[in-house]
C-alpha positions as CSV (number, residue, x, y, z in Angstrom):
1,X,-39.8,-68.9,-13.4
2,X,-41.1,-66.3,-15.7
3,X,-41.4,-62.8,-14.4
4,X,-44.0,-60.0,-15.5
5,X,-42.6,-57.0,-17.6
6,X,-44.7,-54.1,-18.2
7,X,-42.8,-54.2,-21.9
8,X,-44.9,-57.3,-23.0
9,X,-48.0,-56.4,-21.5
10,X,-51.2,-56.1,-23.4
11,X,-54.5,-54.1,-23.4
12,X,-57.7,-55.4,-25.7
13,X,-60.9,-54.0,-25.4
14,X,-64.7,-54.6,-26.9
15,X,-68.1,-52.5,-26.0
16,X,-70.6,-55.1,-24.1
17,X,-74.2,-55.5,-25.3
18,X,-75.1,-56.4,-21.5
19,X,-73.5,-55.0,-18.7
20,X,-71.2,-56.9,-16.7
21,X,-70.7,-59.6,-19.6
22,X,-67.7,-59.7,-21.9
23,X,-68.4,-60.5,-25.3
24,X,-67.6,-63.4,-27.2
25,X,-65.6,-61.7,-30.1
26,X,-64.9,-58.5,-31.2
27,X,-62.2,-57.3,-29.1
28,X,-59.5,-54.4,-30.6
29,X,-55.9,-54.2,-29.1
30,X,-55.5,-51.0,-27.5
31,X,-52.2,-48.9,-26.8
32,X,-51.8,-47.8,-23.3
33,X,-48.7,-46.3,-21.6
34,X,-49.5,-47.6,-18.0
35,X,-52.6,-49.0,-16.0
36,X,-53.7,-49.1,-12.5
37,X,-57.0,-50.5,-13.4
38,X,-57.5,-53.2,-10.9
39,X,-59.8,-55.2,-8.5
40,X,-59.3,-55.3,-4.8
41,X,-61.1,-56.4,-1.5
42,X,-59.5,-54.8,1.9
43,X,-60.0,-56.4,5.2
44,X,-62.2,-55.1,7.8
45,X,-60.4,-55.6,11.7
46,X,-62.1,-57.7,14.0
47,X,-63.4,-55.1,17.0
48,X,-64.5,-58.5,19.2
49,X,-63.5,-58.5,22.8
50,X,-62.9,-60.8,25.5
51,X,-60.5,-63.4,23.1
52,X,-57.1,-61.7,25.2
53,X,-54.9,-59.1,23.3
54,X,-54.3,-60.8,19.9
55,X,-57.2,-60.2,17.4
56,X,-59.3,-62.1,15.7
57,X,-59.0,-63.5,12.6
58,X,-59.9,-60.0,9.7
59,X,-63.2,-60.2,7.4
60,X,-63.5,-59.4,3.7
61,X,-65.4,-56.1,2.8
62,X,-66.6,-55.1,-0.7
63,X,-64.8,-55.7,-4.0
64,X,-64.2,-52.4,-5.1
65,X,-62.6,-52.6,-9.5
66,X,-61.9,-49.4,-10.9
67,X,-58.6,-47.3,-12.2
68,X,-56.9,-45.2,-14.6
69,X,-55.6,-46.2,-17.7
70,X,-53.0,-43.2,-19.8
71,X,-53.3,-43.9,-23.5
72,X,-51.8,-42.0,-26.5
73,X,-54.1,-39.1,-27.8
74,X,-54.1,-40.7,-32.0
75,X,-56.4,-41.0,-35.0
76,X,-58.0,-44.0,-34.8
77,X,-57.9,-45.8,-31.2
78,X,-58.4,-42.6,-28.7
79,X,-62.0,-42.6,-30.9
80,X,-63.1,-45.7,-28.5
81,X,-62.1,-43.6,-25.8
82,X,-64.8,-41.0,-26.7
83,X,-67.3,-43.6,-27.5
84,X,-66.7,-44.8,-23.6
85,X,-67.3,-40.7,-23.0
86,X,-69.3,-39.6,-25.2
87,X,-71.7,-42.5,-26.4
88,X,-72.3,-43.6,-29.8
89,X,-71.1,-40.5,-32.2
90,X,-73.1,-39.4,-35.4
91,X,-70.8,-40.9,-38.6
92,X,-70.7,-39.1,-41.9
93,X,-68.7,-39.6,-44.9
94,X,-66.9,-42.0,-47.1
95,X,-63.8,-42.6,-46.3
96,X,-62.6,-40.7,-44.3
97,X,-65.3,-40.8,-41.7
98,X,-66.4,-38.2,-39.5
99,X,-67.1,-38.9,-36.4
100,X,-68.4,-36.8,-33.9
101,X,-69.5,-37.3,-30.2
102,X,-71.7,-34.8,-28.3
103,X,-72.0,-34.2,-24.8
104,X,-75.2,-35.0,-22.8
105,X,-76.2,-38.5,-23.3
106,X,-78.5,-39.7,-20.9
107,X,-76.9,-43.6,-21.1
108,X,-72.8,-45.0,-21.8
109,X,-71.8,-47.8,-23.0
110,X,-70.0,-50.2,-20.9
111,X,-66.8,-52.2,-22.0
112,X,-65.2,-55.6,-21.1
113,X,-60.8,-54.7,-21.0
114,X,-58.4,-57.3,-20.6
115,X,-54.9,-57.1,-19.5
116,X,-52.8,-60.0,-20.1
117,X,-49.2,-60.6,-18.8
118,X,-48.4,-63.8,-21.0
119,X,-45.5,-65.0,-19.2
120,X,-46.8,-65.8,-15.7
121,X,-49.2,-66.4,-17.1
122,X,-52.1,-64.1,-16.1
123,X,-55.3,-62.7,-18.2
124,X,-57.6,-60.1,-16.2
125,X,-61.1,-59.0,-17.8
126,X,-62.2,-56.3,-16.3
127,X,-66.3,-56.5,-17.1
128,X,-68.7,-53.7,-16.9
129,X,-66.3,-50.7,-17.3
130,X,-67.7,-46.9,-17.5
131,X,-65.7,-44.0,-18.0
132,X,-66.1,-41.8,-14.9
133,X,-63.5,-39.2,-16.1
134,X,-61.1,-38.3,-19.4
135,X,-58.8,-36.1,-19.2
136,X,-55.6,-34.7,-21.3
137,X,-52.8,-31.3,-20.9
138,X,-51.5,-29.2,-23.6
139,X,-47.8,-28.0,-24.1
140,X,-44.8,-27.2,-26.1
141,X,-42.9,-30.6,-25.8
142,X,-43.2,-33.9,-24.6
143,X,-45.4,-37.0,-25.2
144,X,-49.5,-36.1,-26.1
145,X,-51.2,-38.6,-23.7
146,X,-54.6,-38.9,-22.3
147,X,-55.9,-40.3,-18.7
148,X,-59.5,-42.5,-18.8
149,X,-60.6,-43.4,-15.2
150,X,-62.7,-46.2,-15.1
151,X,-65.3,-47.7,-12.7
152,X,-65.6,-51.6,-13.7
153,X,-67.9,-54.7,-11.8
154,X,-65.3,-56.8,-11.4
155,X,-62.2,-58.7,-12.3
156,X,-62.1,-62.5,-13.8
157,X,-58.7,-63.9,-14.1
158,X,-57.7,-66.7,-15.9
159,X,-54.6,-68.4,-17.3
160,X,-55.4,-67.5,-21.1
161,X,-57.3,-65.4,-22.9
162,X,-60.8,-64.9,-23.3
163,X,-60.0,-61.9,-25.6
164,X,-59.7,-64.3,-28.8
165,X,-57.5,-62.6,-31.7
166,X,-58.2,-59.0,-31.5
167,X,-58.2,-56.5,-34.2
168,X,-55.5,-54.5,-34.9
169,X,-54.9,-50.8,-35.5
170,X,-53.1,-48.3,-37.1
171,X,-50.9,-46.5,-34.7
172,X,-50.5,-42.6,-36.0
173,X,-50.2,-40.0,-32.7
174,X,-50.9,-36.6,-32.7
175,X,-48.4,-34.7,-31.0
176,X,-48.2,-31.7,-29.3
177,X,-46.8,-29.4,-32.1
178,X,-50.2,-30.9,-34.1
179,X,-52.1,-28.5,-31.6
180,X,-53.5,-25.6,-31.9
181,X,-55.7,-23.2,-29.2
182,X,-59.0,-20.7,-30.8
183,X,-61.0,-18.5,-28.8
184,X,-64.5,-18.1,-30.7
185,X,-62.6,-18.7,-33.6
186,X,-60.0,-16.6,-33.8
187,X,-56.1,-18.1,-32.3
188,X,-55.6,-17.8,-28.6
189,X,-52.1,-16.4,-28.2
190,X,-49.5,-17.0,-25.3
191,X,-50.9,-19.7,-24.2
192,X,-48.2,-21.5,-21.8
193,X,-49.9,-24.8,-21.0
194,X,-53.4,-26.1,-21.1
195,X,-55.8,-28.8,-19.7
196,X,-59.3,-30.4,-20.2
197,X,-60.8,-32.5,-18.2
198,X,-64.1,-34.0,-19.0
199,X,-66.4,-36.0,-16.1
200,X,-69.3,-38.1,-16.1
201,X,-69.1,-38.0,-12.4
202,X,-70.6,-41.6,-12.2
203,X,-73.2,-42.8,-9.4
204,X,-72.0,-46.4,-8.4
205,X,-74.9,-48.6,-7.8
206,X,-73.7,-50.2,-4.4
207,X,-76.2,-53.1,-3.8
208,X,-76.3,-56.3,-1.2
209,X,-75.3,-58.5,-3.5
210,X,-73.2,-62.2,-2.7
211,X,-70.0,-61.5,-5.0
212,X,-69.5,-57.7,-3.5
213,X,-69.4,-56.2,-7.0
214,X,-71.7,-53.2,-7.8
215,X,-75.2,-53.2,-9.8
216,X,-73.9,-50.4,-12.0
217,X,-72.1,-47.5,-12.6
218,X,-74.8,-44.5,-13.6
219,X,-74.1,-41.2,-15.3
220,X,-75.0,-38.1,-13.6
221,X,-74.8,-34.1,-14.0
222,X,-71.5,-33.9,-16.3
223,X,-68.7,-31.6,-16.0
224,X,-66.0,-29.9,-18.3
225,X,-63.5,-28.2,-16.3
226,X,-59.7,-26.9,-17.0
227,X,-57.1,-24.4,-17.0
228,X,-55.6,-22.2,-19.0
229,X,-52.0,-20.7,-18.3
230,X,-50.7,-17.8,-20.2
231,X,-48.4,-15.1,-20.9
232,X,-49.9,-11.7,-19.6
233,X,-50.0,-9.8,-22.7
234,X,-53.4,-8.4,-23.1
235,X,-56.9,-7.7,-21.6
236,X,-59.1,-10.1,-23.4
237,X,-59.6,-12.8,-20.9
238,X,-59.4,-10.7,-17.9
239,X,-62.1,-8.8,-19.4
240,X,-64.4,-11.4,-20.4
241,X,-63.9,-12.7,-16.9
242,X,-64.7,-9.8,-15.3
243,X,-68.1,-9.0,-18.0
244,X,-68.8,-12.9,-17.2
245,X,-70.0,-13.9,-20.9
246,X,-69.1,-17.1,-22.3
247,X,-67.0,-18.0,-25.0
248,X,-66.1,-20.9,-27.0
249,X,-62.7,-22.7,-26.9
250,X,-61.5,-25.3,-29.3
251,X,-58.5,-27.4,-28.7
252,X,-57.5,-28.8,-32.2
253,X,-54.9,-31.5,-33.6
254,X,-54.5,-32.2,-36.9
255,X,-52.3,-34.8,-39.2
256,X,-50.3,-34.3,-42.6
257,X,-52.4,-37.4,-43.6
258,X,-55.7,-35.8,-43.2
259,X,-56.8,-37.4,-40.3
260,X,-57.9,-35.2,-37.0
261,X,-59.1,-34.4,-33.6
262,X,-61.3,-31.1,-32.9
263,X,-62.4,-30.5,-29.2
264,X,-64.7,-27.4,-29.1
265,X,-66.5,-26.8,-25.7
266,X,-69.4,-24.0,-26.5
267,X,-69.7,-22.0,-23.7
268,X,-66.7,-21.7,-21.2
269,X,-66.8,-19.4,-18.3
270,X,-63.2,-17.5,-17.2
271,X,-63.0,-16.6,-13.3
272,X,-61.3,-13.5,-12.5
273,X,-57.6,-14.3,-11.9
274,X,-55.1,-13.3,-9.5
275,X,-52.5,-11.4,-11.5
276,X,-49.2,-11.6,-10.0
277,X,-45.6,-10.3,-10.4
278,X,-43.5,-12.9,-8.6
279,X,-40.3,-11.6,-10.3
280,X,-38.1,-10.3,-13.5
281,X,-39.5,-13.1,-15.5
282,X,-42.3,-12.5,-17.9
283,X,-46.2,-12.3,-15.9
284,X,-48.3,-15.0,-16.1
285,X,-51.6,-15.6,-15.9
286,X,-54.2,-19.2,-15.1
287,X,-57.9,-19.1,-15.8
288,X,-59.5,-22.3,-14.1
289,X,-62.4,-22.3,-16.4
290,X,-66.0,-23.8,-16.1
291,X,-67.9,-25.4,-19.1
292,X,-72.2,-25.3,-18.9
293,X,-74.5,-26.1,-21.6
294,X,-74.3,-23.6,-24.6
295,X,-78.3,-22.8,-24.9
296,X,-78.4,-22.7,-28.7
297,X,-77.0,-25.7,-29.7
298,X,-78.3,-27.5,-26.3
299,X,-74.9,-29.1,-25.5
300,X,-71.6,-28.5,-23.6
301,X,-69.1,-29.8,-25.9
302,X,-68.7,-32.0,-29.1
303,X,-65.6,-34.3,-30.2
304,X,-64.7,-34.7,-33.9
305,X,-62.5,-37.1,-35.0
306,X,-61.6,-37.5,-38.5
307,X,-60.1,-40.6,-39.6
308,X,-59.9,-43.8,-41.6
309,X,-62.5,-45.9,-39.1
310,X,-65.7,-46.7,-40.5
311,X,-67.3,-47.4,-37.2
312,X,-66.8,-47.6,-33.3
């Protein structure tokens, strides 16, 4: 009897063009380090009396499919990642394209992701997926991944795939020494750690419905939120926290090859922190920022991604 191993399991995703159906073609293999993305169905107790001390038999509640999936932040697949964020992104160029993904869409698309563990064997589509929440930290060392939490409709499992044979991509990460911090422009120094998260905050459409999946998974009002850790060295943020003016952050990675990610949220608000002296070792500081729409340019954040994709 074959058992599953997380080593040959495998991801492929496609956007739908209706909600809730997979597509017939079109799917793209996607690397992932780990997924709890999953469909389950608790049982509900009996609460029936008069039957002696030994309950009755449980009932099925809801079907509830969501989970999180941790993928690799690199030049061309994490750009399917901000189309599930983001929406469809305004493309320029030749070769290499542009691509860049702006905050405050009023609609997402929705994707169809399987998961197949070929030596049981067992294929999961997971249909009508929306990105509630994306997320990512910034360091010194160690392995530059991102979460995606996803809300789906439901799970189909079958014995092969309904994937087909999906496209393949190039796999070039960016890691953590590709990184680099600004502050309206300028480098932001001593800067210990970092981390962005980026919410949709989605309304699940929760129906009567026979097959106890939801109607829909709706956007509503968006959040940027994170923290910044660093080294006390200076006044500027403590400053600007205490004036309460914005500023603008940008979270960069770039590629020998050409090919990078920009993350600039427009107007981010510092609260005042808590400076402590907890011992010898240098001060530090940690701003857990807010993001809010910039008024000029009308939106929160925007997403660049340079690379050798034509088209998500």
């Amino acid at each position: 009897m074959a058992r599953a191993q997380g080593a040959r399991a495998q991801m492929a995703l496609a956007f739908e063009t209706v909600y809730g159906t997979p597509p017939a073609s079109g799917f793209t293999r996607m690397p992932f380090a780990s997924t709890t993305l999953g469909s389950e169905q608790p049982l509900i107790s009996s609460e029936l009396l008069g039957y002696g001390r030994d309950p009755t038999a449980p009932i099925k509640d809801a079907v509830t499919a969501d989970g999180d999936v941790v993928v690799p932040i690199d030049a061309e697949s994490f750009g399917f990642w901000l189309k599930a964020a983001f929406g469809e992104a305004i493309t320029t160029g030749t070769g290499p394209w542009t691509h860049e993904f702006r905050s405050g869409g009023w609609s997402l698309p929705s994707l169809s992701i399987e998961t197949a563990m070929p030596e049981v064997p067992r294929y999961a589509m997971y249909s009508g997926c929306v990105l509630d929440q994306l997320s990512w930290q910034l360091q010194r060392s160690g392995l530059l991944t991102a979460i995606a939490r996803l809300v789906a409709q439901g799970e189909t499992v079958g014995t092969t795939t309904a994937a087909g044979t999906p496209a393949e991509l190039t796999l070039k990460r960016f890691g953590h020494f590709n990184g680099s911090i600004t502050r309206n422009g300028s480098a932001l120094g001593n800067v210990v750690s970092a981390e962005v998260t980026y919410a949709n905050n989605l309304d699940r459409i929760e129906t009567i419905r026979s097959d106890g999946r939801i109607d829909g998974a709706d956007p509503s009002i968006a959040a940027l939120t994170g923290r910044v850790e660093v080294r006390f060295a200076d006044q500027v943020l403590v400053n600007q926290a205490i004036a309460g003016d914005p500023c603008e952050l940008e979270f960069a990675y770039a590629l020998p090859s050409g090919e990078g990610f920009t993350f600039t949220v427009h107007a981010v608000y510092l609260p005042r922190p808590r400076i402590e002296i907890s011992g010898p070792q240098g001060v530090q500081a940690t701003f857990d920022w807010q993001a809010a729409r910039d008024t000029i340019l009308g939106r929160m954040c925007t997403a660049t991604f340079v690379n050798n994709i034509a088209d998500y």
